[in-house]
C-alpha positions in Angstrom: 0.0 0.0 0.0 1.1 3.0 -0.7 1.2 5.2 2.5 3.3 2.5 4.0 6.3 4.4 2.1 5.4 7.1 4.8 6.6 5.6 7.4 10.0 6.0 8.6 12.5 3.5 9.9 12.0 5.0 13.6 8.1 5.5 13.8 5.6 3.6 15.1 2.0 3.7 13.7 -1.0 2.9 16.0 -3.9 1.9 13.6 -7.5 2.7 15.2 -6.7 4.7 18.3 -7.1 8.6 18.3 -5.7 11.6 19.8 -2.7 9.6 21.1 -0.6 11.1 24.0 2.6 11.4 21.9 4.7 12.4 25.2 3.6 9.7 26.6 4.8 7.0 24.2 7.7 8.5 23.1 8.5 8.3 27.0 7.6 5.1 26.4 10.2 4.5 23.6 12.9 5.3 25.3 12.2 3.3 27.4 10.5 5.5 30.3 8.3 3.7 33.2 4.6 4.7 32.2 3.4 4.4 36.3 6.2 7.0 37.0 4.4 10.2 37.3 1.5 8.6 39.2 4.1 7.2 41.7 6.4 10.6 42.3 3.8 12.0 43.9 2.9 10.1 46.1 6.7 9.9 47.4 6.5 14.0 48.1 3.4 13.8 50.0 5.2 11.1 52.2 8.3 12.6 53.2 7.0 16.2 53.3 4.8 14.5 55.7 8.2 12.5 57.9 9.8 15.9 57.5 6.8 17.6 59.4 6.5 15.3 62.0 10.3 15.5 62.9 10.1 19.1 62.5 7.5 19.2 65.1 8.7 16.4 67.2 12.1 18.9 67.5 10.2 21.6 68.4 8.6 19.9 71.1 11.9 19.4 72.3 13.3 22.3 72.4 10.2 23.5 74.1 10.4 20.7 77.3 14.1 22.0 77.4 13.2 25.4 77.5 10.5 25.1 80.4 12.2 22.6 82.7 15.4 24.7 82.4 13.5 28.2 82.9 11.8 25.7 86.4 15.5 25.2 87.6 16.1 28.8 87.2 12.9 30.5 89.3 13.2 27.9 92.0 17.1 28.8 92.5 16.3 32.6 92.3 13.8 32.2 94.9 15.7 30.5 97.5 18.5 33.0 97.0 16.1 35.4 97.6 14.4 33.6 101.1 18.2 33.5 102.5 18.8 36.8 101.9 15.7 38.2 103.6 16.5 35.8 106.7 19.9 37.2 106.7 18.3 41.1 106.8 16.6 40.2 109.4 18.9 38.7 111.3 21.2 41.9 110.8 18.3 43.9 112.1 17.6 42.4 115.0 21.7 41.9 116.3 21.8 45.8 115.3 18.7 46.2 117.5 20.1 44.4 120.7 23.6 45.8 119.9 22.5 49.3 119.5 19.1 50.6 120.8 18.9 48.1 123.7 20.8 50.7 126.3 20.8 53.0 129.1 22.9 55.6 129.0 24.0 57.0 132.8 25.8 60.8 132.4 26.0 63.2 135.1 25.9 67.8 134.7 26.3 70.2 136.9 24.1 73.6 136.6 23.7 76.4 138.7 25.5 74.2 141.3 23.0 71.9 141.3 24.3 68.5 140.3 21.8 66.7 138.0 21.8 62.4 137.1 20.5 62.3 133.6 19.3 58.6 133.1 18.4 57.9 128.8 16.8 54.6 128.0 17.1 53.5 124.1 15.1 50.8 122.4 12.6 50.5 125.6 9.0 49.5 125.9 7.5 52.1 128.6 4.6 50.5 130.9 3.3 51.6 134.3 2.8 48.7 136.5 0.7 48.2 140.1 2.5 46.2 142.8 5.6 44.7 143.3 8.3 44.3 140.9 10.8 41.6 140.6 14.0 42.9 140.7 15.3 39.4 138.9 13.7 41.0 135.9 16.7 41.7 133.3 15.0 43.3 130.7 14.0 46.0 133.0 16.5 49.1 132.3 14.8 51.8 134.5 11.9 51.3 137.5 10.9 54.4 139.1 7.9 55.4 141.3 5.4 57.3 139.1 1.9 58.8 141.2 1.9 59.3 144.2 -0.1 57.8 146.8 -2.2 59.5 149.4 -1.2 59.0 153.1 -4.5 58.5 154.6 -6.4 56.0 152.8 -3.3 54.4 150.5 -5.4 55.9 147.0 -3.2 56.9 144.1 -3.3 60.6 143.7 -5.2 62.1 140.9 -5.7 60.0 137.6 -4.3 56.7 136.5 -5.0 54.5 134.0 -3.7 51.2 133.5 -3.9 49.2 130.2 -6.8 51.4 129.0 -9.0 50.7 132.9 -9.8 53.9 135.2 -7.7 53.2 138.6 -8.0 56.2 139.6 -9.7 60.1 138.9 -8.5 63.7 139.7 -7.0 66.7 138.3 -5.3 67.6 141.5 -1.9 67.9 139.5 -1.8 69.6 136.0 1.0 67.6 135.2 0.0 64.3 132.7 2.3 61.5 131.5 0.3 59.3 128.2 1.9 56.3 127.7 0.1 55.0 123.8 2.0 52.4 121.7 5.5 52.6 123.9 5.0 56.2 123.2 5.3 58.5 125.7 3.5 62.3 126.1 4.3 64.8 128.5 2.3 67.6 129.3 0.4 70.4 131.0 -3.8 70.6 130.9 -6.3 70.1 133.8 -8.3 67.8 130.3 -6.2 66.5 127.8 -7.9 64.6 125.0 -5.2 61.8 125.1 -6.8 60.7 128.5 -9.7 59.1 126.5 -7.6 58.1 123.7 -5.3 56.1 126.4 -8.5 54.3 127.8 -9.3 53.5 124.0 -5.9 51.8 122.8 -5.7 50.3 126.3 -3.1 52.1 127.2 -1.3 53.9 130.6 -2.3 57.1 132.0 -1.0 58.9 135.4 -0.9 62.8 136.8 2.1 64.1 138.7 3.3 67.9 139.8 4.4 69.6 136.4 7.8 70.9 136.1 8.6 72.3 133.3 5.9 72.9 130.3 7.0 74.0 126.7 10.2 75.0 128.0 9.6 77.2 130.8 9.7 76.2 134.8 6.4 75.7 136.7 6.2 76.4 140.2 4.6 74.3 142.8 3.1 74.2 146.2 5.2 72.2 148.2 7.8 74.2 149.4 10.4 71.4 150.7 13.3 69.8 150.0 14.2 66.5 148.7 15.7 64.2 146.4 13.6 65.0 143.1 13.2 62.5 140.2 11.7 63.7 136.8 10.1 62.2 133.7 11.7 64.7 130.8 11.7 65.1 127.2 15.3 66.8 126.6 16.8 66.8 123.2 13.9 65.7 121.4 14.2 61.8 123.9 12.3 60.4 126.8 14.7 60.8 129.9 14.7 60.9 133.4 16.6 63.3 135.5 17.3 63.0 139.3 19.2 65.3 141.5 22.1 63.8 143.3 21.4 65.9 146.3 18.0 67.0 148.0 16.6 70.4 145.9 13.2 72.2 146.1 10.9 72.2 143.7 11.9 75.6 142.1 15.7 75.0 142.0 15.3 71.6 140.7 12.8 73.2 137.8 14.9 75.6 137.2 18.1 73.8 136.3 15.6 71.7 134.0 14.9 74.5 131.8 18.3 75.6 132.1 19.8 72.8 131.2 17.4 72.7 127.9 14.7 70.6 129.4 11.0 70.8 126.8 8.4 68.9 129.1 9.0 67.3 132.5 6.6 66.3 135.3 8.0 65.2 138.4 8.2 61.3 139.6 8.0 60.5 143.3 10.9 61.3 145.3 12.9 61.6 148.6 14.0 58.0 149.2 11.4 56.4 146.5 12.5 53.3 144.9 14.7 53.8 141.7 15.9 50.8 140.1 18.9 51.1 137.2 19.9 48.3 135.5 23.7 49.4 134.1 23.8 47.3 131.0 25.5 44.3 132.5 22.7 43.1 134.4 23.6 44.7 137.8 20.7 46.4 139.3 21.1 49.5 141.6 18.6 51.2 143.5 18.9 54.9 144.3 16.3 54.6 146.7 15.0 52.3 148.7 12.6 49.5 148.9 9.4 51.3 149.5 7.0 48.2 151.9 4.7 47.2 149.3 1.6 49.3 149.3 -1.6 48.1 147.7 -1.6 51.0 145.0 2.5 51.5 144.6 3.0 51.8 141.2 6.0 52.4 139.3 6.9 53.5 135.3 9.1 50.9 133.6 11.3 51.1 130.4 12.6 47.3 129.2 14.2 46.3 126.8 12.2 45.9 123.5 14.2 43.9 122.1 13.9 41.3 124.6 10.1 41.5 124.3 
Protein backbone atom coordinates (compact mmCIF):
# COMPACT_ATOMS: atom_id res chain seq x y z
CA UNK A 1 0.00 0.00 0.00
CA UNK A 2 1.05 2.99 -0.66
CA UNK A 3 1.22 5.23 2.53
CA UNK A 4 3.34 2.49 3.99
CA UNK A 5 6.31 4.43 2.10
CA UNK A 6 5.45 7.06 4.80
CA UNK A 7 6.56 5.58 7.39
CA UNK A 8 10.03 6.04 8.62
CA UNK A 9 12.53 3.52 9.87
CA UNK A 10 12.02 4.99 13.59
CA UNK A 11 8.12 5.52 13.76
CA UNK A 12 5.56 3.58 15.07
CA UNK A 13 2.01 3.73 13.69
CA UNK A 14 -1.04 2.86 16.03
CA UNK A 15 -3.93 1.89 13.57
CA UNK A 16 -7.55 2.74 15.15
CA UNK A 17 -6.70 4.74 18.31
CA UNK A 18 -7.11 8.63 18.33
CA UNK A 19 -5.66 11.58 19.77
CA UNK A 20 -2.74 9.59 21.13
CA UNK A 21 -0.64 11.10 24.04
CA UNK A 22 2.65 11.36 21.87
CA UNK A 23 4.71 12.42 25.15
CA UNK A 24 3.57 9.67 26.57
CA UNK A 25 4.75 6.95 24.22
CA UNK A 26 7.68 8.49 23.09
CA UNK A 27 8.50 8.32 27.02
CA UNK A 28 7.64 5.08 26.42
CA UNK A 29 10.23 4.46 23.57
CA UNK A 30 12.93 5.30 25.32
CA UNK A 31 12.19 3.31 27.39
CA UNK A 32 10.50 5.55 30.33
CA UNK A 33 8.33 3.72 33.20
CA UNK A 34 4.61 4.69 32.20
CA UNK A 35 3.42 4.37 36.27
CA UNK A 36 6.21 6.97 37.00
CA UNK A 37 4.42 10.16 37.34
CA UNK A 38 1.55 8.55 39.23
CA UNK A 39 4.07 7.16 41.71
CA UNK A 40 6.38 10.60 42.34
CA UNK A 41 3.77 12.04 43.92
CA UNK A 42 2.86 10.11 46.13
CA UNK A 43 6.69 9.87 47.37
CA UNK A 44 6.51 13.96 48.06
CA UNK A 45 3.40 13.83 49.95
CA UNK A 46 5.24 11.09 52.20
CA UNK A 47 8.34 12.58 53.20
CA UNK A 48 6.98 16.20 53.25
CA UNK A 49 4.81 14.55 55.72
CA UNK A 50 8.17 12.47 57.88
CA UNK A 51 9.81 15.86 57.51
CA UNK A 52 6.80 17.58 59.40
CA UNK A 53 6.49 15.30 62.04
CA UNK A 54 10.30 15.51 62.94
CA UNK A 55 10.10 19.07 62.53
CA UNK A 56 7.52 19.18 65.13
CA UNK A 57 8.69 16.35 67.17
CA UNK A 58 12.12 18.94 67.53
CA UNK A 59 10.18 21.60 68.36
CA UNK A 60 8.56 19.91 71.08
CA UNK A 61 11.92 19.36 72.29
CA UNK A 62 13.25 22.32 72.44
CA UNK A 63 10.23 23.54 74.11
CA UNK A 64 10.41 20.67 77.28
CA UNK A 65 14.06 21.98 77.40
CA UNK A 66 13.22 25.38 77.45
CA UNK A 67 10.46 25.10 80.42
CA UNK A 68 12.19 22.60 82.67
CA UNK A 69 15.43 24.66 82.37
CA UNK A 70 13.55 28.22 82.86
CA UNK A 71 11.83 25.74 86.37
CA UNK A 72 15.50 25.23 87.55
CA UNK A 73 16.14 28.81 87.22
CA UNK A 74 12.90 30.46 89.34
CA UNK A 75 13.16 27.87 92.04
CA UNK A 76 17.06 28.83 92.46
CA UNK A 77 16.34 32.56 92.30
CA UNK A 78 13.81 32.15 94.92
CA UNK A 79 15.69 30.53 97.54
CA UNK A 80 18.46 32.98 97.00
CA UNK A 81 16.07 35.40 97.64
CA UNK A 82 14.39 33.63 101.14
CA UNK A 83 18.16 33.50 102.48
CA UNK A 84 18.83 36.79 101.94
CA UNK A 85 15.69 38.23 103.58
CA UNK A 86 16.55 35.84 106.65
CA UNK A 87 19.94 37.24 106.67
CA UNK A 88 18.35 41.14 106.82
CA UNK A 89 16.57 40.18 109.40
CA UNK A 90 18.93 38.67 111.30
CA UNK A 91 21.21 41.92 110.84
CA UNK A 92 18.26 43.95 112.07
CA UNK A 93 17.64 42.36 114.98
CA UNK A 94 21.66 41.90 116.35
CA UNK A 95 21.76 45.76 115.35
CA UNK A 96 18.73 46.24 117.47
CA UNK A 97 20.14 44.40 120.70
CA UNK A 98 23.61 45.83 119.94
CA UNK A 99 22.48 49.28 119.53
CA UNK A 100 19.13 50.57 120.84
CA UNK A 101 18.93 48.14 123.74
CA UNK A 102 20.84 50.68 126.27
CA UNK A 103 20.78 52.96 129.11
CA UNK A 104 22.87 55.63 129.04
CA UNK A 105 23.96 57.05 132.84
CA UNK A 106 25.75 60.83 132.37
CA UNK A 107 25.96 63.22 135.13
CA UNK A 108 25.90 67.76 134.67
CA UNK A 109 26.33 70.25 136.90
CA UNK A 110 24.09 73.59 136.58
CA UNK A 111 23.67 76.42 138.71
CA UNK A 112 25.51 74.16 141.29
CA UNK A 113 23.04 71.91 141.25
CA UNK A 114 24.34 68.45 140.29
CA UNK A 115 21.76 66.74 137.96
CA UNK A 116 21.75 62.41 137.15
CA UNK A 117 20.46 62.29 133.61
CA UNK A 118 19.28 58.58 133.07
CA UNK A 119 18.39 57.90 128.81
CA UNK A 120 16.75 54.63 127.99
CA UNK A 121 17.11 53.52 124.08
CA UNK A 122 15.10 50.80 122.41
CA UNK A 123 12.64 50.50 125.59
CA UNK A 124 8.99 49.53 125.92
CA UNK A 125 7.47 52.07 128.57
CA UNK A 126 4.64 50.53 130.87
CA UNK A 127 3.30 51.58 134.27
CA UNK A 128 2.79 48.70 136.49
CA UNK A 129 0.71 48.23 140.12
CA UNK A 130 2.47 46.18 142.76
CA UNK A 131 5.62 44.65 143.34
CA UNK A 132 8.33 44.31 140.87
CA UNK A 133 10.82 41.63 140.55
CA UNK A 134 13.95 42.89 140.75
CA UNK A 135 15.32 39.45 138.94
CA UNK A 136 13.71 41.04 135.85
CA UNK A 137 16.74 41.70 133.27
CA UNK A 138 14.97 43.27 130.71
CA UNK A 139 13.99 45.99 133.02
CA UNK A 140 16.54 49.10 132.32
CA UNK A 141 14.84 51.81 134.54
CA UNK A 142 11.93 51.28 137.48
CA UNK A 143 10.90 54.35 139.10
CA UNK A 144 7.93 55.44 141.29
CA UNK A 145 5.41 57.25 139.08
CA UNK A 146 1.90 58.82 141.25
CA UNK A 147 1.90 59.35 144.24
CA UNK A 148 -0.14 57.75 146.81
CA UNK A 149 -2.25 59.46 149.45
CA UNK A 150 -1.25 58.96 153.13
CA UNK A 151 -4.53 58.54 154.60
CA UNK A 152 -6.44 56.04 152.83
CA UNK A 153 -3.34 54.39 150.48
CA UNK A 154 -5.44 55.90 147.00
CA UNK A 155 -3.18 56.88 144.12
CA UNK A 156 -3.28 60.62 143.70
CA UNK A 157 -5.15 62.13 140.91
CA UNK A 158 -5.67 59.98 137.61
CA UNK A 159 -4.31 56.70 136.49
CA UNK A 160 -5.01 54.48 133.97
CA UNK A 161 -3.69 51.20 133.55
CA UNK A 162 -3.89 49.20 130.23
CA UNK A 163 -6.84 51.41 129.04
CA UNK A 164 -9.00 50.71 132.91
CA UNK A 165 -9.81 53.94 135.16
CA UNK A 166 -7.70 53.17 138.64
CA UNK A 167 -7.97 56.23 139.60
CA UNK A 168 -9.69 60.07 138.88
CA UNK A 169 -8.52 63.69 139.73
CA UNK A 170 -7.04 66.70 138.25
CA UNK A 171 -5.31 67.65 141.53
CA UNK A 172 -1.89 67.90 139.53
CA UNK A 173 -1.75 69.63 136.02
CA UNK A 174 0.95 67.56 135.23
CA UNK A 175 -0.02 64.35 132.70
CA UNK A 176 2.31 61.50 131.45
CA UNK A 177 0.35 59.35 128.22
CA UNK A 178 1.95 56.34 127.68
CA UNK A 179 0.08 54.96 123.84
CA UNK A 180 1.98 52.38 121.70
CA UNK A 181 5.53 52.57 123.86
CA UNK A 182 4.95 56.24 123.23
CA UNK A 183 5.34 58.48 125.69
CA UNK A 184 3.45 62.28 126.11
CA UNK A 185 4.31 64.84 128.54
CA UNK A 186 2.29 67.60 129.27
CA UNK A 187 0.38 70.41 131.04
CA UNK A 188 -3.75 70.55 130.88
CA UNK A 189 -6.33 70.13 133.76
CA UNK A 190 -8.33 67.79 130.30
CA UNK A 191 -6.18 66.46 127.75
CA UNK A 192 -7.88 64.61 124.96
CA UNK A 193 -5.21 61.78 125.05
CA UNK A 194 -6.80 60.73 128.49
CA UNK A 195 -9.68 59.14 126.46
CA UNK A 196 -7.56 58.11 123.69
CA UNK A 197 -5.32 56.12 126.44
CA UNK A 198 -8.51 54.32 127.78
CA UNK A 199 -9.27 53.52 124.00
CA UNK A 200 -5.91 51.80 122.77
CA UNK A 201 -5.65 50.32 126.29
CA UNK A 202 -3.10 52.10 127.18
CA UNK A 203 -1.31 53.93 130.57
CA UNK A 204 -2.31 57.13 132.03
CA UNK A 205 -0.98 58.94 135.43
CA UNK A 206 -0.95 62.81 136.81
CA UNK A 207 2.14 64.11 138.71
CA UNK A 208 3.28 67.90 139.79
CA UNK A 209 4.42 69.63 136.37
CA UNK A 210 7.79 70.94 136.08
CA UNK A 211 8.63 72.29 133.26
CA UNK A 212 5.87 72.89 130.27
CA UNK A 213 7.01 74.03 126.66
CA UNK A 214 10.24 75.02 128.01
CA UNK A 215 9.57 77.17 130.84
CA UNK A 216 9.68 76.20 134.76
CA UNK A 217 6.39 75.70 136.67
CA UNK A 218 6.20 76.37 140.23
CA UNK A 219 4.64 74.33 142.80
CA UNK A 220 3.15 74.25 146.22
CA UNK A 221 5.21 72.23 148.20
CA UNK A 222 7.79 74.24 149.37
CA UNK A 223 10.39 71.41 150.70
CA UNK A 224 13.27 69.84 149.97
CA UNK A 225 14.18 66.49 148.75
CA UNK A 226 15.70 64.18 146.39
CA UNK A 227 13.58 65.03 143.06
CA UNK A 228 13.25 62.51 140.24
CA UNK A 229 11.68 63.75 136.84
CA UNK A 230 10.05 62.20 133.70
CA UNK A 231 11.71 64.73 130.82
CA UNK A 232 11.71 65.11 127.20
CA UNK A 233 15.30 66.81 126.58
CA UNK A 234 16.82 66.76 123.20
CA UNK A 235 13.90 65.67 121.44
CA UNK A 236 14.21 61.78 123.85
CA UNK A 237 12.30 60.36 126.83
CA UNK A 238 14.72 60.81 129.91
CA UNK A 239 14.67 60.93 133.36
CA UNK A 240 16.59 63.29 135.49
CA UNK A 241 17.30 63.03 139.33
CA UNK A 242 19.22 65.26 141.50
CA UNK A 243 22.12 63.76 143.25
CA UNK A 244 21.43 65.90 146.34
CA UNK A 245 17.96 67.02 148.01
CA UNK A 246 16.59 70.38 145.86
CA UNK A 247 13.16 72.21 146.08
CA UNK A 248 10.85 72.16 143.68
CA UNK A 249 11.94 75.62 142.08
CA UNK A 250 15.67 75.00 142.01
CA UNK A 251 15.25 71.56 140.71
CA UNK A 252 12.79 73.19 137.85
CA UNK A 253 14.91 75.62 137.24
CA UNK A 254 18.10 73.79 136.33
CA UNK A 255 15.63 71.69 133.99
CA UNK A 256 14.94 74.48 131.82
CA UNK A 257 18.31 75.64 132.08
CA UNK A 258 19.78 72.81 131.19
CA UNK A 259 17.40 72.73 127.89
CA UNK A 260 14.65 70.60 129.42
CA UNK A 261 11.03 70.84 126.77
CA UNK A 262 8.36 68.88 129.12
CA UNK A 263 8.99 67.32 132.51
CA UNK A 264 6.64 66.27 135.25
CA UNK A 265 8.03 65.16 138.41
CA UNK A 266 8.18 61.28 139.64
CA UNK A 267 7.99 60.52 143.25
CA UNK A 268 10.89 61.33 145.29
CA UNK A 269 12.88 61.64 148.56
CA UNK A 270 14.03 58.03 149.23
CA UNK A 271 11.37 56.38 146.48
CA UNK A 272 12.49 53.28 144.90
CA UNK A 273 14.73 53.82 141.74
CA UNK A 274 15.88 50.83 140.13
CA UNK A 275 18.92 51.07 137.18
CA UNK A 276 19.89 48.26 135.48
CA UNK A 277 23.71 49.37 134.10
CA UNK A 278 23.79 47.27 131.00
CA UNK A 279 25.48 44.34 132.53
CA UNK A 280 22.68 43.06 134.37
CA UNK A 281 23.64 44.73 137.80
CA UNK A 282 20.65 46.40 139.27
CA UNK A 283 21.07 49.55 141.56
CA UNK A 284 18.62 51.17 143.50
CA UNK A 285 18.91 54.94 144.30
CA UNK A 286 16.33 54.62 146.67
CA UNK A 287 14.98 52.25 148.72
CA UNK A 288 12.64 49.52 148.93
CA UNK A 289 9.37 51.31 149.50
CA UNK A 290 7.02 48.16 151.85
CA UNK A 291 4.66 47.23 149.33
CA UNK A 292 1.62 49.33 149.28
CA UNK A 293 -1.57 48.07 147.72
CA UNK A 294 -1.61 51.04 144.97
CA UNK A 295 2.48 51.47 144.64
CA UNK A 296 3.00 51.80 141.24
CA UNK A 297 6.02 52.42 139.28
CA UNK A 298 6.85 53.55 135.26
CA UNK A 299 9.13 50.91 133.58
CA UNK A 300 11.27 51.12 130.44
CA UNK A 301 12.62 47.27 129.17
CA UNK A 302 14.22 46.27 126.84
CA UNK A 303 12.15 45.89 123.48
CA UNK A 304 14.22 43.93 122.11
CA UNK A 305 13.93 41.28 124.62
CA UNK A 306 10.06 41.48 124.32
Amino acid sequence: MAYNDDISDNEIRIIGVDNVDTSTVESNVNGGDQNEPVQRPRNKWKWFAIGLILLILIVLSCLLTLFHSNNKRIVVEEIVDTIQAVSDKTETAEMELKTKASLTIREDTINDINLIIFTPEGYKAELKVGAIDTLDKSIMLCAQAADIRSDNGEIVSAYVLDGEPLSRGIAKKGFCAIIDDAITLGMAEETPLYERVVESKGDFFRQYPLVHDSQMQENKPKGKAIRNALCILNGKVCVIRSANIESFHDFAQALQDIGVTEAISLTGSNATFIVNDNDGNFTNYGTFEKSYENINYIIFRKKSQQ
